[in-house]
N, C-alpha and C positions, 0 to 999 in steps of 0.2 A: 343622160338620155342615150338611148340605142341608136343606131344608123353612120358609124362612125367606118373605114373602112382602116384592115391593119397598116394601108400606106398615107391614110392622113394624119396630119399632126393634131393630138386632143387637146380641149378644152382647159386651162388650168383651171385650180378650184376658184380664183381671183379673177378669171374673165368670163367663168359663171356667175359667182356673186354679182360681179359690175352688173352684166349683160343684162342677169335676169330683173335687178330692179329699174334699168331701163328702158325695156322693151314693155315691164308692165305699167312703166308713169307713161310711155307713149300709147299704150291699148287701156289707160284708165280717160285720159286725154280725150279719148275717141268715144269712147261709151259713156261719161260721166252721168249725162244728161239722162240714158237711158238707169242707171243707178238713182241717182236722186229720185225719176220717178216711181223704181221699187220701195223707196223706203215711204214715199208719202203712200202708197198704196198699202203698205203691210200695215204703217198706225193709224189708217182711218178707221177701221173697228174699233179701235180705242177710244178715238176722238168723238166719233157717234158717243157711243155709253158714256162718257163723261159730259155732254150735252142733252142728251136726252132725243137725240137727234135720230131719227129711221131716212135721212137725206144723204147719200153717199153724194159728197163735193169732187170725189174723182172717179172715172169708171174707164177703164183699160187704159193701155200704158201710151198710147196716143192722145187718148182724152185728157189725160192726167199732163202731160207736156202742154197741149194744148192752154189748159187753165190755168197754167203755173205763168205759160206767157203773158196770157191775155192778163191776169190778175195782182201780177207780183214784177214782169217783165222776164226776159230771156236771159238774165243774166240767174235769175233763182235758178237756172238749171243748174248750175253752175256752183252751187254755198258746197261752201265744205271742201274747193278744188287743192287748195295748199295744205289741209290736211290730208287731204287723200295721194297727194303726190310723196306727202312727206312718210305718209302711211307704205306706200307700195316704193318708195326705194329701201326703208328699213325692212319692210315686211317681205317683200316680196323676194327682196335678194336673198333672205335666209330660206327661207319655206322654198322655193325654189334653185336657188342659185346653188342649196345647199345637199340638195336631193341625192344625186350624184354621188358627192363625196359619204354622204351618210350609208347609201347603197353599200360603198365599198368597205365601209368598217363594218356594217354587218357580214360581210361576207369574208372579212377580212384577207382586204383586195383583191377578190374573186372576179369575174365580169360576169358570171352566170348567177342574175339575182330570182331565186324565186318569185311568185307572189306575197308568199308572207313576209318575206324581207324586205322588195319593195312597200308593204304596206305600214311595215314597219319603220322605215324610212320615212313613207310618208306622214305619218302621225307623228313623229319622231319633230319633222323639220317644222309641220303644222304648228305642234305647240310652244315649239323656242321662239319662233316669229311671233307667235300672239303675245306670250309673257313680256318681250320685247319690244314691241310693237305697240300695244293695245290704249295708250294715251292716244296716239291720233284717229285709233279710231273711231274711240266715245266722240271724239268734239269733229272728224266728219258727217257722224250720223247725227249731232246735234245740229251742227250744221244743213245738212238736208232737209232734216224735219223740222227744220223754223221756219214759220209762214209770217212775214211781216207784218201786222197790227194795222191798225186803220189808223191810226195816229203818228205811223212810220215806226214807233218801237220795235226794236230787234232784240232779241236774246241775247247777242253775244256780238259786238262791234266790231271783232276782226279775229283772229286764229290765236295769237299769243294771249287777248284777251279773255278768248274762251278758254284755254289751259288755268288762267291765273284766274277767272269766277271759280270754274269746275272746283277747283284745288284749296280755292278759299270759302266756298260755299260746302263745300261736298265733303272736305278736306284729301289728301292727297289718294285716299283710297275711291274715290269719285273717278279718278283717271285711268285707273283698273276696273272698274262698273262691269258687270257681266264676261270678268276672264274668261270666268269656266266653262259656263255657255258659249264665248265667244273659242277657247280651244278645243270643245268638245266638233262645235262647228268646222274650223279649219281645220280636225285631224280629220275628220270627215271629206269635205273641201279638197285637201290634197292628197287622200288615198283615192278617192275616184277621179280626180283633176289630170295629177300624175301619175299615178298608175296606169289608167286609161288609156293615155296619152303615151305610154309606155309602151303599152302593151297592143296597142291599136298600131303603130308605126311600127312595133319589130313585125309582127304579124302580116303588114302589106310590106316591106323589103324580105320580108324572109320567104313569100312567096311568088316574089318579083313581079307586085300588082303594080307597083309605082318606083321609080327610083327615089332615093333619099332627098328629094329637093320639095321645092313649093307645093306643089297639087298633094302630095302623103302630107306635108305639115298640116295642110290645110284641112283635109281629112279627118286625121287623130284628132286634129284641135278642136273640130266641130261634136266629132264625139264627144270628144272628153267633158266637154260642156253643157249637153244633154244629159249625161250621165250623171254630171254633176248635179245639177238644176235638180234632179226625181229626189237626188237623195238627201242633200244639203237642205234645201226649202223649207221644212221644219223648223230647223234649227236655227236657220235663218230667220225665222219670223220671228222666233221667241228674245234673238239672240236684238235685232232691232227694237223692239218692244222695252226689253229690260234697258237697254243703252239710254233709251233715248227717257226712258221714266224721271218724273220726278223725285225727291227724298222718298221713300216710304209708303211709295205707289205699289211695290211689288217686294213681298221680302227676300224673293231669290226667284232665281230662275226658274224653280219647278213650279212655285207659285205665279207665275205669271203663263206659264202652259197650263197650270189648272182650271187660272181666271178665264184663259181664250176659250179652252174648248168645252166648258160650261157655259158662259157667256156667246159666245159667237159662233160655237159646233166645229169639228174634224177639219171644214173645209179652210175654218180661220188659218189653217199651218201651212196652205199654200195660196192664201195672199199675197197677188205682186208674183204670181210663177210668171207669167206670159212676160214682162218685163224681165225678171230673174232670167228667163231663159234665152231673150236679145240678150240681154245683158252679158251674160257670163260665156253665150256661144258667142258671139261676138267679139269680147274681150279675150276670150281663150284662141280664136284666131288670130285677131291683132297680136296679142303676146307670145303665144308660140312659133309665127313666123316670123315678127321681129326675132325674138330670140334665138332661134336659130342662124337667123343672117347675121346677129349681131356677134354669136359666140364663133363662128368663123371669120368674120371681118377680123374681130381682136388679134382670135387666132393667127390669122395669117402675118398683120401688122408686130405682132409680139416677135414671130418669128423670124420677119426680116429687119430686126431692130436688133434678136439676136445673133443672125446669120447676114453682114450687110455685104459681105462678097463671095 
């Protein structure tokens, strides 16, 4: 990330990684709730046409909290938290922690990164986290989207138990369920996330709108999450949809975009935006100001650990 000055001490590429997959399990921590409500939001179209049903059971992303309370308890906001933690220390630390460092082999170790290099960073780091990553993500989005039964029946009785149904019903290719949708997603995801974010913050210190602290993080971050939301949303919907399918509901992920926007029209690809866009402006707050605080706390503690007199 830009905003470093030549007399502060940088980032290693190891108090990156740390940093950034804790800064995003404290701003998943924060947002979850508004998460779990996008996804029930994005498969109620589906849930209708599988019922037979023209009765939408959630409507906006306050409504949708709302009935999840009253109907299932406060803690449903919540299904899916130990995969999504477990999701954003492995995921998060590469796709972001790893941003940086990838910058600089494109450039080979230049600091002056174009766009296309950043962008190519960013798809770059998007899809090694997903190939990486993407077991917990299936079984947090299954997680969200199980509404508990009228008889207490749950889909999935706990997080290791959903890995070992998924793996023995689905078999081990179930755990990877919508990679390619799901990287097409996050190369997306983090060329506008990071990038933005990039390009937003050198843009206000390099016209000395803001100095490099809290009020510019907070800034970029807000951007970069708007921008994100217009573009990702798509991809997003499909990318939910396929995850969360049964065996043989959908044969791939272009089939299940063909099913929505015949079935449901255009509008079905940004179901759950008004939620997406709390959600992810939100989170990208929470996490790029943690993160930042957090990659100079390191920073500083690294250095008087190796500098103690």
């Amino acid at each position: 990330m830009v905003g470093f000055k030549p007399t502060d001490l940088p980032p290693t590429a190891a108090v990156k990684f740390f940093g950034a997959g804790t800064a995003a399990c404290f701003a998943d921590l924060i947002t979850f709730p508004l998460d779990t409500a996008k996804v029930r939001l994005q498969i109620q179209g589906e849930s209708k046409a599988a019922l037979g049903s023209e009765v939408a059971k959630y409507r906006g992303v306050f409504g949708t909290i709302t009935t999840m309370v009253r109907t299932e308890g406060a803690r449903s906001l919540y299904n899916g938290l130990v995969a999504g933690l477990q999701r954003q220390m492995s995921f998060a630390s590469v796709r972001i922690g790893l941003y940086d460092s990838m910058k600089q082999f494109y450039t080979r170790g230049s600091e002056n990164a174009s766009i296309v290099t950043r962008l190519m960073a960013g798809c770059t780091t998007g899809a090694m986290a997903v190939a990486f990553a993407q077991p917990t993500d299936v079984v947090k989005v299954r997680f969200q989207a199980q509404v508990r039964q009228a008889d207490g029946v749950k889909r999935y009785n706990g997080t290791m138990d959903a890995y070992r149904t998924i793996a023995r019903d689905e078999g081990v290719r179930g755990l990877w369920k919508g990679c390619m949708p799901n990287i097409t997603r996050n190369a997306i995801v983090n060329c506008s996330e990071l990038v933005t974010y990039d390009i937003i913050k050198e843009l206000i210190l390099n016209y000395n709108l803001m100095t490099d602290n809290l009020p510019c993080h907070f800034t970029a971050a807000f951007g970069a999450g708007f921008c994100t939301t217009i573009v990702a949303s798509p991809v997003d919907v499909v990318k939910t949809r396929f995850m969360n399918s049964s065996a043989g509901q959908y044969r791939s992920a272009l089939n299940c975009a063909l099913i929505m926007i015949t079935k449901e029209g255009p509008a079905a690809f940004y179901k759950g935006f008004v939620p997406s866009f709390l959600r992810l402006g939100s989170w990208n707050i929470v996490m790029f100001v943690s993160y930042e605080q957090i990659k100079r706390s390191l920073t500083k503690m690294q250095h008087s650990w190796e500098s103690p007199f």
